[in-house]
Backbone as a ProteinNet text record, in pm:
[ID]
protein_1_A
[PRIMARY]
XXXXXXXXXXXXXXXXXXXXXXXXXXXXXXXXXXXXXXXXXXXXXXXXXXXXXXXXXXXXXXXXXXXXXXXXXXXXXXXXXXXXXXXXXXXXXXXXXXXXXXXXXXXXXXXXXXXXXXXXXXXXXXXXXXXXXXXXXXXXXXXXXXXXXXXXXXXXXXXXXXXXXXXXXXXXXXXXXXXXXXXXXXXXXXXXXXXXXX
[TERTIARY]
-3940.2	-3808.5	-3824.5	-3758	-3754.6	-3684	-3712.1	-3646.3	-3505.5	-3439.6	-3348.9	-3263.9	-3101.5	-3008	-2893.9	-2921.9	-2868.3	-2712.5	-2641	-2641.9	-2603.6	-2677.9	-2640.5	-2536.4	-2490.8	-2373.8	-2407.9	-2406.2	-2495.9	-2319.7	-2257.9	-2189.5	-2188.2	-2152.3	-2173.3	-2052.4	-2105.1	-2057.5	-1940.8	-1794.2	-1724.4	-1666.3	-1721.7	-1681.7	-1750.8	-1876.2	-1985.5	-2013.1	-2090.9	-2122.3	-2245	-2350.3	-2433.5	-2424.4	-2536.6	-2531.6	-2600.9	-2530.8	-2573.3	-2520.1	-2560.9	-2573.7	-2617.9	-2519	-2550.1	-2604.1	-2692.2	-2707.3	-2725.4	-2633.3	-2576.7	-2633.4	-2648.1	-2635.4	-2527.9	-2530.1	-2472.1	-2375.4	-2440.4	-2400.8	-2330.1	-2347.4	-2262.1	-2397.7	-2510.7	-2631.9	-2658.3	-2678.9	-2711.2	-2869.8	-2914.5	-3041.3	-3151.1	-3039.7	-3107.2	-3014.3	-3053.1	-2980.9	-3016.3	-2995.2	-3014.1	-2931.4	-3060.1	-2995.8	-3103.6	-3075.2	-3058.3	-3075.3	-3174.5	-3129.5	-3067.9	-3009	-2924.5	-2975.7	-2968.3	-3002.4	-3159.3	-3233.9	-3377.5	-3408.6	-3513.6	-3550.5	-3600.9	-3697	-3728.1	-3691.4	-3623.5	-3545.7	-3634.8	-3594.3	-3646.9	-3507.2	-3561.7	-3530.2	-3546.2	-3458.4	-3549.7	-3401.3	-3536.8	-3445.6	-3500.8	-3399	-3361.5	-3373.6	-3398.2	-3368.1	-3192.4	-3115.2	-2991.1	-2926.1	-2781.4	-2669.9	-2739.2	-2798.5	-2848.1	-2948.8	-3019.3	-3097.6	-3262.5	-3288.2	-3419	-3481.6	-3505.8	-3669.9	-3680.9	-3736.6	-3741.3	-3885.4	-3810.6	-3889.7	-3979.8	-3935.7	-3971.1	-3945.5	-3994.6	-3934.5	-3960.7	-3915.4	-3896.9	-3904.5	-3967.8	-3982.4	-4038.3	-3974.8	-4003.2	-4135.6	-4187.7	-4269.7	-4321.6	-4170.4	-4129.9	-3988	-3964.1	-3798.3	-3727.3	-3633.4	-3547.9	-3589.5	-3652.3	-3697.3	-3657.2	-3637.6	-3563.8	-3715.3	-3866.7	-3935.8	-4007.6	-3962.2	-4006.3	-4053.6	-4132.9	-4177.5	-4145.8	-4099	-4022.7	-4105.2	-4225.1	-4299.7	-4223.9	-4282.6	-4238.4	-4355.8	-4379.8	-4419.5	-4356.9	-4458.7	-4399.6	-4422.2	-4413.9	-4352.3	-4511	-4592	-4761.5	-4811.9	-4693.4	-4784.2	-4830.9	-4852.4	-4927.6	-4828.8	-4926.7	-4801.7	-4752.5	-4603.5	-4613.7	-4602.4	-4559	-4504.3	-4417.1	-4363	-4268.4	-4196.8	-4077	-3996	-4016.1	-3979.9	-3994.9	-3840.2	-3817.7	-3714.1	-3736.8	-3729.2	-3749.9	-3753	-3773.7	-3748.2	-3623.6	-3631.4	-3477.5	-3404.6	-3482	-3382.4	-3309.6	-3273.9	-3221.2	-3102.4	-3058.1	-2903.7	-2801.5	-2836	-2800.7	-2819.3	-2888	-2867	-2977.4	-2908.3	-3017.2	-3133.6	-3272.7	-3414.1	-3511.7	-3530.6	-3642.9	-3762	-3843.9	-4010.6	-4023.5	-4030.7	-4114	-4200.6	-4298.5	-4447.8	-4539.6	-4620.9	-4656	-4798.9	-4819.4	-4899.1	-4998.7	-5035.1	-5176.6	-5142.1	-5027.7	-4946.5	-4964.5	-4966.7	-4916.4	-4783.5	-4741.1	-4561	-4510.7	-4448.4	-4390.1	-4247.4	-4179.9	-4029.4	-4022.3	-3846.7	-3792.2	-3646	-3562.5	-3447.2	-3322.2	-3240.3	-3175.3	-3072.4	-2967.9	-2805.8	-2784.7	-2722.6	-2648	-2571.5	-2477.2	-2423	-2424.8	-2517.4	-2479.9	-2383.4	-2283.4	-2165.8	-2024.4	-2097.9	-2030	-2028.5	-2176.4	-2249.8	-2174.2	-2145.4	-2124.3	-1969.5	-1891.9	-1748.8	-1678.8	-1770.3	-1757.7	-1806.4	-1899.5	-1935.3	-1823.9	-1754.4	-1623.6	-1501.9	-1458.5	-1345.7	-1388.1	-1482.2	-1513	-1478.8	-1466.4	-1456.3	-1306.9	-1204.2	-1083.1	-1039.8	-941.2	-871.4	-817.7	-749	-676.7	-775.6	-760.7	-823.8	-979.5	-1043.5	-1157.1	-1193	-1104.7	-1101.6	-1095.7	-1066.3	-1026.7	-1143.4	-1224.7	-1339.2	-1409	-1380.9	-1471.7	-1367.7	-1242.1	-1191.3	-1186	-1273.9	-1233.3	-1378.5	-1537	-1591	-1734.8	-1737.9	-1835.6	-1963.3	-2056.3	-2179.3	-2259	-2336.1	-2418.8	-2583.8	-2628	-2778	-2873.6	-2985.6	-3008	-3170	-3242.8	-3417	-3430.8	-3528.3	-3632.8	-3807	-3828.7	-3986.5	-4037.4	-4176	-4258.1	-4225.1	-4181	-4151.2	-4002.3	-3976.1	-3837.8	-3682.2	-3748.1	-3643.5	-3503.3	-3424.2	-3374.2	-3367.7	-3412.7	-3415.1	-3332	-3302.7	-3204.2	-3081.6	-2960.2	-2821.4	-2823.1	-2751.1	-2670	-2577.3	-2450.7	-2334.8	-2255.2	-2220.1	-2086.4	-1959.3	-1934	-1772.4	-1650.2	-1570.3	-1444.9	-1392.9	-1412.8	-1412.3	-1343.4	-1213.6	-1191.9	-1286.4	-1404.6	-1512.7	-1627.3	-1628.1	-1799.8	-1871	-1808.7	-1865.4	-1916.2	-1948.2	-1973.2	-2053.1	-2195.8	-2268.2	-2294.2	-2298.6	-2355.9	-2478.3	-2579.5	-2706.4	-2718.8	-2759.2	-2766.5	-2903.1	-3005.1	-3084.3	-3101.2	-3148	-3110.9	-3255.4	-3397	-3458.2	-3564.6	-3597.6	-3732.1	-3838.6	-3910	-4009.3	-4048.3	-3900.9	-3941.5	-3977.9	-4044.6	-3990.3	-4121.1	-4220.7	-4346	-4325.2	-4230.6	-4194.2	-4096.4	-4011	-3862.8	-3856.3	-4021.1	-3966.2	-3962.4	-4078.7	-4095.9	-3959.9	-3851.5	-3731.9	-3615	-3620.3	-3521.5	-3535.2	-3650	-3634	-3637.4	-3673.2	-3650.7	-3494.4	-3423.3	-3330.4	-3210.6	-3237.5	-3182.7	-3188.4	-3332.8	-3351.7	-3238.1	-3232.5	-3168.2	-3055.8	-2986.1	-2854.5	-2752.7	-2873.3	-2856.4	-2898.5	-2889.2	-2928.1	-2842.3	-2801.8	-2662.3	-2532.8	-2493.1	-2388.4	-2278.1	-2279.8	-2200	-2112.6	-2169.4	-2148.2	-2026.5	-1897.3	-1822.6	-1767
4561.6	4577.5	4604.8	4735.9	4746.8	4640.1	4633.7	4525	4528.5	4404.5	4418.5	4332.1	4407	4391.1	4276.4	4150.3	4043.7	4046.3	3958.1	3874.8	3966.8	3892.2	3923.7	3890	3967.7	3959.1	3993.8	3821.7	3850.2	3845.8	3924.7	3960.1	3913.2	3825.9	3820.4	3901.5	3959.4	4066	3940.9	3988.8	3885.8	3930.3	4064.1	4142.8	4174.8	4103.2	4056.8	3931	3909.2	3802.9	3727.4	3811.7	3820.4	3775	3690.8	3636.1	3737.5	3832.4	3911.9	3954.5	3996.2	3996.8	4084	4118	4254.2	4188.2	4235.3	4185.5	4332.6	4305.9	4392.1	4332.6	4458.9	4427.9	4408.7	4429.8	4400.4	4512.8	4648.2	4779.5	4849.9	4730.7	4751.7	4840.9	4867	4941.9	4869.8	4843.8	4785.3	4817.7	4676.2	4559.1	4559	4489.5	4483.4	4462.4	4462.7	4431.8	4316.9	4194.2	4087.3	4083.2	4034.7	4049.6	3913	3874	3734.5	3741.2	3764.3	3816.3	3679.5	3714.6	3598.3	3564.7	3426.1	3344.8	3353	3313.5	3316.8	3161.1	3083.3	2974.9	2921.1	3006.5	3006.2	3121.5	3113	3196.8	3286.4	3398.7	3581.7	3667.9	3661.7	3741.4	3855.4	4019.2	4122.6	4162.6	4192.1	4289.1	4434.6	4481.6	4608.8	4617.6	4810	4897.3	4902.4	4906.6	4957.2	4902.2	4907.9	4863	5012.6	5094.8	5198.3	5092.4	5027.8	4909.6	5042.3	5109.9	5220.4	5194.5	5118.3	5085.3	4909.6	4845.3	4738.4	4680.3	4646.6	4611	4467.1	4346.6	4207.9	4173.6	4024	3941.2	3839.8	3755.9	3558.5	3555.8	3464.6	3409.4	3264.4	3169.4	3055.8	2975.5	2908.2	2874.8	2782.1	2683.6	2636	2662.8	2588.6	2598.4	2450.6	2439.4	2355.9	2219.1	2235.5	2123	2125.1	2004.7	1999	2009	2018.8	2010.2	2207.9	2292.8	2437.8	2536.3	2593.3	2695.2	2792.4	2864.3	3026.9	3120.8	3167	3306.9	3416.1	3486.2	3597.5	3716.1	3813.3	3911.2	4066.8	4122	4265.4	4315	4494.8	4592.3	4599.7	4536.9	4586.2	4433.2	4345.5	4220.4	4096.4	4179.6	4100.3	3986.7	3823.2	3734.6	3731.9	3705.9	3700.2	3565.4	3474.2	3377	3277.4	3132	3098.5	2988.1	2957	2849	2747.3	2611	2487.3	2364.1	2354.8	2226.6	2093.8	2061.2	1898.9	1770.8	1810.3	1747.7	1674.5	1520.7	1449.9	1475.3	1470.7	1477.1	1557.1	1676.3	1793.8	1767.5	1639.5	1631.9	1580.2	1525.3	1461.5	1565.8	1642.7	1682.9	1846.8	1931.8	2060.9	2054.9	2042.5	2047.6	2138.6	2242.2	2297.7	2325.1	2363.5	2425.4	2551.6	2652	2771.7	2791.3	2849.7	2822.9	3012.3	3047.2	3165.4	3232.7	3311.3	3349.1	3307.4	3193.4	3147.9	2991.8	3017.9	2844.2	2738.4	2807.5	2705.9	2689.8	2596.8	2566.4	2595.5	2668.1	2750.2	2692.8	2683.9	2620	2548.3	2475.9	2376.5	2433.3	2435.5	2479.2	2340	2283.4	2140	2208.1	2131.4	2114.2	2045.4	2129.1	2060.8	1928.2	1898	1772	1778.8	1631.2	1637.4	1605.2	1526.1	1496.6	1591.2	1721	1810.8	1843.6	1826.5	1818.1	1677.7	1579.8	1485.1	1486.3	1529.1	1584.2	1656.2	1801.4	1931.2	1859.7	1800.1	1749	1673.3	1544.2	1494.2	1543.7	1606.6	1709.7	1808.9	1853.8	1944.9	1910.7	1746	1709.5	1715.6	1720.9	1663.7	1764.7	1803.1	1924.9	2008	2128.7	2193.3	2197.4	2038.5	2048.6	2125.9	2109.8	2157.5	2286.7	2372.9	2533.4	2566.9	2472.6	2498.5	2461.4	2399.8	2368.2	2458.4	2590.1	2744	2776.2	2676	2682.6	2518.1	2448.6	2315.4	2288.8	2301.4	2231.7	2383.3	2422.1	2545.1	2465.8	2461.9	2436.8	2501.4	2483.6	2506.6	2510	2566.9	2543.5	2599.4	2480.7	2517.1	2573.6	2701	2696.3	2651.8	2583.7	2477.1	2513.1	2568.1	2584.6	2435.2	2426.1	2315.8	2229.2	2270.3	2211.6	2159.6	2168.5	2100.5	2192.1	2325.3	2389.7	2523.6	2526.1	2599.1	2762	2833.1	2962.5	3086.8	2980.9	3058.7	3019.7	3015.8	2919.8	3039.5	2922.3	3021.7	2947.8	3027.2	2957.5	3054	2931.6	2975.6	3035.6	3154.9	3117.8	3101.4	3019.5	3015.3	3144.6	3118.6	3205.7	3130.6	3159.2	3102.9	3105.9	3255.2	3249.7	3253.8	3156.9	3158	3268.2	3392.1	3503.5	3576.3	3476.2	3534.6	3467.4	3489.7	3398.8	3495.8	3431.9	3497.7	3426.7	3547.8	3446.7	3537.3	3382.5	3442.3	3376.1	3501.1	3447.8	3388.1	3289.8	3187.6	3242.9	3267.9	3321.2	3428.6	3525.7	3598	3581.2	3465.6	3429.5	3400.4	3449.3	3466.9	3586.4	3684.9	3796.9	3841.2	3748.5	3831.5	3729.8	3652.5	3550.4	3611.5	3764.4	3755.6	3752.9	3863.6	3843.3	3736.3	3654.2	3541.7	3439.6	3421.2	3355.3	3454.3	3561.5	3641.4	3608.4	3627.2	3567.6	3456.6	3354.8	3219.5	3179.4	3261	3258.3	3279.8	3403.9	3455.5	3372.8	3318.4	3239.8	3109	3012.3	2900.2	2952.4	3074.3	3071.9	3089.9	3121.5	3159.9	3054.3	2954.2	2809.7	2749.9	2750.2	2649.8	2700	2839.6	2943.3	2854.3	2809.5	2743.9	2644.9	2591	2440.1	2534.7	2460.4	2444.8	2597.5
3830.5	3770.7	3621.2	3579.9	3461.1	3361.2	3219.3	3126.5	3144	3177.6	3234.2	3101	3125	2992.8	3050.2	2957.1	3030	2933	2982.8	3084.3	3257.8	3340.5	3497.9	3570.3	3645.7	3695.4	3875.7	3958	4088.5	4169.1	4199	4293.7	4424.7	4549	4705.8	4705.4	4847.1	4931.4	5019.3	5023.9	5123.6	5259.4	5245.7	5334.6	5449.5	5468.6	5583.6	5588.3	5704.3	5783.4	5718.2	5673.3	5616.7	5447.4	5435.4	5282.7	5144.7	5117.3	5046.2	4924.2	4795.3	4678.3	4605.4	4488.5	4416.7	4320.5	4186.7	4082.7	3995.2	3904	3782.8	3653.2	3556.6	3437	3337.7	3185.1	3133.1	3105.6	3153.2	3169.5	3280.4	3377.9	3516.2	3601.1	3550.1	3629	3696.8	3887.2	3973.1	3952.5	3955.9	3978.2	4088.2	4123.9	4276.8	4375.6	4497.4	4620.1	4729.7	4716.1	4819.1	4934.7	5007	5178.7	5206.4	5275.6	5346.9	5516.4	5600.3	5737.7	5800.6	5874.7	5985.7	6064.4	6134.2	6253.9	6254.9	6143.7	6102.4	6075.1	6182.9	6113.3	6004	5980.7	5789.8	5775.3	5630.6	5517.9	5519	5491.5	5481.7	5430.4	5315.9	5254.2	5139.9	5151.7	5095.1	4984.8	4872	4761.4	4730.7	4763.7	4734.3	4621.4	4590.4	4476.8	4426.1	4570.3	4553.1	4674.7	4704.1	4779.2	4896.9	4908.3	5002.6	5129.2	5005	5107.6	5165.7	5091.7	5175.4	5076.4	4952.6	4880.3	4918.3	4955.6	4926.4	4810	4749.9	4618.1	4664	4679.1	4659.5	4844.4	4878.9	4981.9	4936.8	4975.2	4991.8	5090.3	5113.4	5278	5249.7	5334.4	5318.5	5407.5	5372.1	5428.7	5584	5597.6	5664.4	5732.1	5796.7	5808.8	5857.7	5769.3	5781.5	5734.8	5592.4	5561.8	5414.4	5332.6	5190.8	5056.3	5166.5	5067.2	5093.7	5164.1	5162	5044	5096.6	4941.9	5014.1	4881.2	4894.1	4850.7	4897	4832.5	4808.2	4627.1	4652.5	4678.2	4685.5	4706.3	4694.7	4644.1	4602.8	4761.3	4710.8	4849.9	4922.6	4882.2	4870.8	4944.7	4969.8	5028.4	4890.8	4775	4652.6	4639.5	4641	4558.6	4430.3	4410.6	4292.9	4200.1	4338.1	4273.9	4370.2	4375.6	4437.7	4398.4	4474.5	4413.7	4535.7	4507.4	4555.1	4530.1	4650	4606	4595.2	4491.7	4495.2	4578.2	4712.3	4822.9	4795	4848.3	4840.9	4721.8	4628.9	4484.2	4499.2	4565.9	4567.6	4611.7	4704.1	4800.5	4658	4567.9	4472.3	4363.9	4313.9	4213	4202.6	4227.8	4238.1	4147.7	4214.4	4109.7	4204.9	4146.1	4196.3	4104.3	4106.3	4065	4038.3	3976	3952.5	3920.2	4011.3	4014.5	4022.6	3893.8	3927	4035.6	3980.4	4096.4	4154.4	3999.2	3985.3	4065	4102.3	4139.8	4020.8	3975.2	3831.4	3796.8	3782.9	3777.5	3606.5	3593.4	3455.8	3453.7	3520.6	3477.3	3584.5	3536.9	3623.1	3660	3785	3754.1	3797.5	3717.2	3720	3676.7	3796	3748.6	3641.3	3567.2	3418.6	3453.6	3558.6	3590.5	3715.5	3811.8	3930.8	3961.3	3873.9	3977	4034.5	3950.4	3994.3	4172.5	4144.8	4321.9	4450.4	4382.7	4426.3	4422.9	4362.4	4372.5	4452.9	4452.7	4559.1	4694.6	4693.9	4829.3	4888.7	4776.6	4887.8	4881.6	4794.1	4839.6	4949.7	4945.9	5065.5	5162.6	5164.1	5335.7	5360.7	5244.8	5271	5338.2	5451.4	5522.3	5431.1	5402.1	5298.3	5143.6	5094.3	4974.9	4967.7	5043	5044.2	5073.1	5055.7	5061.1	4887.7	4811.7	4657.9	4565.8	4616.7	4566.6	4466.6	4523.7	4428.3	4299	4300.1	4153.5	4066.2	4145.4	4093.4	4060.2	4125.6	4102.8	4091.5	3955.3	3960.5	3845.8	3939.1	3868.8	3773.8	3700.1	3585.1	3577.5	3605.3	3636.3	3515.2	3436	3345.5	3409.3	3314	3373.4	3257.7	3331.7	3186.5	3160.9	3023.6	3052.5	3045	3016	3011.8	2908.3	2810.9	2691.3	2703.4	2777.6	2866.6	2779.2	2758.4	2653.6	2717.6	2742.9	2805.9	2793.9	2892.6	2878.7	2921.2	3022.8	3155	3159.8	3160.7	3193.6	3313.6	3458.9	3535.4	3569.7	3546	3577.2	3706.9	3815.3	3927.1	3846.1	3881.4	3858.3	3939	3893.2	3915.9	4043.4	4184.9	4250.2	4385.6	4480.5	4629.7	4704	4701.3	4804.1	4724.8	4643	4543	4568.9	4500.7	4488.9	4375.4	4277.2	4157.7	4017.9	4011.1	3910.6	3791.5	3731.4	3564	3543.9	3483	3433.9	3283.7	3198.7	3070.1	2998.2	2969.8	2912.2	2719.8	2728.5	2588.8	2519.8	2560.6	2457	2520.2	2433.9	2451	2497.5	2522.2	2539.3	2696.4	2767.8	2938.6	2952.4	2842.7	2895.1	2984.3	2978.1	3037.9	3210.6	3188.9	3337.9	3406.5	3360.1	3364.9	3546.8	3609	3743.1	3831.5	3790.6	3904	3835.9	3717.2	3705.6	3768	3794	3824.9	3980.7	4029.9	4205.2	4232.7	4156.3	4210	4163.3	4133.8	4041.5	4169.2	4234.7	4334.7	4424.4	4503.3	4625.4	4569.1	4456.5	4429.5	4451.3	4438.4	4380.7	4567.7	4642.4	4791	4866.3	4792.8	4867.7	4813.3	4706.7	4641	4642.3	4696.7	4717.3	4745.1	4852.6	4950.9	4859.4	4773.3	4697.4	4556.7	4557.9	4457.9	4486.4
[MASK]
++++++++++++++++++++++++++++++++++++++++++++++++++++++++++++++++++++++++++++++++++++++++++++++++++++++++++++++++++++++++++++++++++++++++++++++++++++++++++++++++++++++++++++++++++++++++++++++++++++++

C-alpha cells in the first residue's frame, strides 16, 4: 500500500450479509477493500485493491477458531508473512486489548479501549428489547494503538451510526510510518471483531 493520507475513513457495507468494508482516504481515494468470508470456523479474511474485489493484496486468517486467545496472520498476495494481531485472551470480554506483533514476531504495539465501560454499558443495554437497537448512537468506542513506550499513535474512533457503519482512524505521529502496514491490518482485523459492539 502506497503512503497513505490519513485520517481513514473504514465504511461497512449494510447492504449485504457479509461483513465488509471500504477504507478511504482523506481524499475520498479508495484503500482497500475488506471482505470477511461467511460461515468460516476460523476467520479468513481478504483485502482488496478496490470494491471490483480482482487484486487481492493481503489475507488474515486466524489461527484457530473460536477461541478469545487466536492469532490473526497477515500475509501478502505471495504467501510472505507480514505480521499478526493477538487478543488478550480473557481481558478482552471486559475491555478490548490486543498485541501487534511484526514479522520477526516481535510485538511493536498494543491496541486498548480508551474506556471499558463503554464496553460494559453497550453490553447491558444491548440486552434490553427496543433499547438495544440504539446502542450505535449511545455507546461508540475509542480505541487507542500504543507503541512500546506506551505512547499513542493511532486513535480509532466508532461513529455515531444505527448500523455501526463507520470508523475513523487518525494517525497522532510519524514514526509508524515504516509499521503503517502491519497497524493498518491489525487495525482492520480489531475493528471486524469489535464492529458489532456500540
Amino acid at each position: 500500500m502506497q503512503q497513505l493520507q490519513f485520517p481513514l475513513q473504514l465504511i461497512f457495507k449494510v447492504s449485504s450479509l457479509s461483513n465488509d468494508f471500504t477504507a478511504k482516504d482523506t481524499l475520498g481515494n479508495t484503500v482497500a477493500y475488506v471482505k470477511q468470508k461467511l460461515f468460516k470456523l476460523k476467520e479468513d479474511v481478504s483485502i482488496f485493491s478496490d470494491e471490483t474485489q480482482t487484486n487481492v493484496l493481503y489475507k488474515i486468517k486466524a489461527d484457530r477458531w473460536l477461541d478469545f486467545n487466536a492469532a490473526y496472520s497477515f500475509t501478502d498476495a505471495q504467501a510472505s508473512t507480514l505480521g499478526k494481531i493477538t487478543r488478550k485472551g480473557v481481558a478482552s470480554i471486559f475491555n478490548a486489548s490486543y498485541q501487534l506483533f511484526d514479522k520477526h514476531d516481535q510485538m511493536k504495539y498494543t491496541i486498548t479501549e480508551k474506556n471499558a465501560w463503554v464496553k460494559v454499558a453497550d453490553g447491558l443495554l444491548g440486552e434490553i428489547p427496543i433499547l438495544g437497537f440504539f446502542t450505535g448512537y449511545l455507546f461508540n468506542p475509542t480505541y487507542y494503538i500504543l507503541d512500546v513506550n506506551n505512547e499513542i499513535v493511532v486513535e480509532i474512533k466508532k461513529e455515531a451510526s444505527f448500523w455501526g457503519r463507520k470508523f475513523t482512524m487518525e494517525k497522532r505521529t510519524e514514526r509508524i510510518n515504516e509499521d503503517q502496514l502491519i497497524v493498518l491490518l491489525g487495525s482492520m482485523m480489531m475493528i471486524l471483531l469489535e464492529r458489532r459492539r456500540g
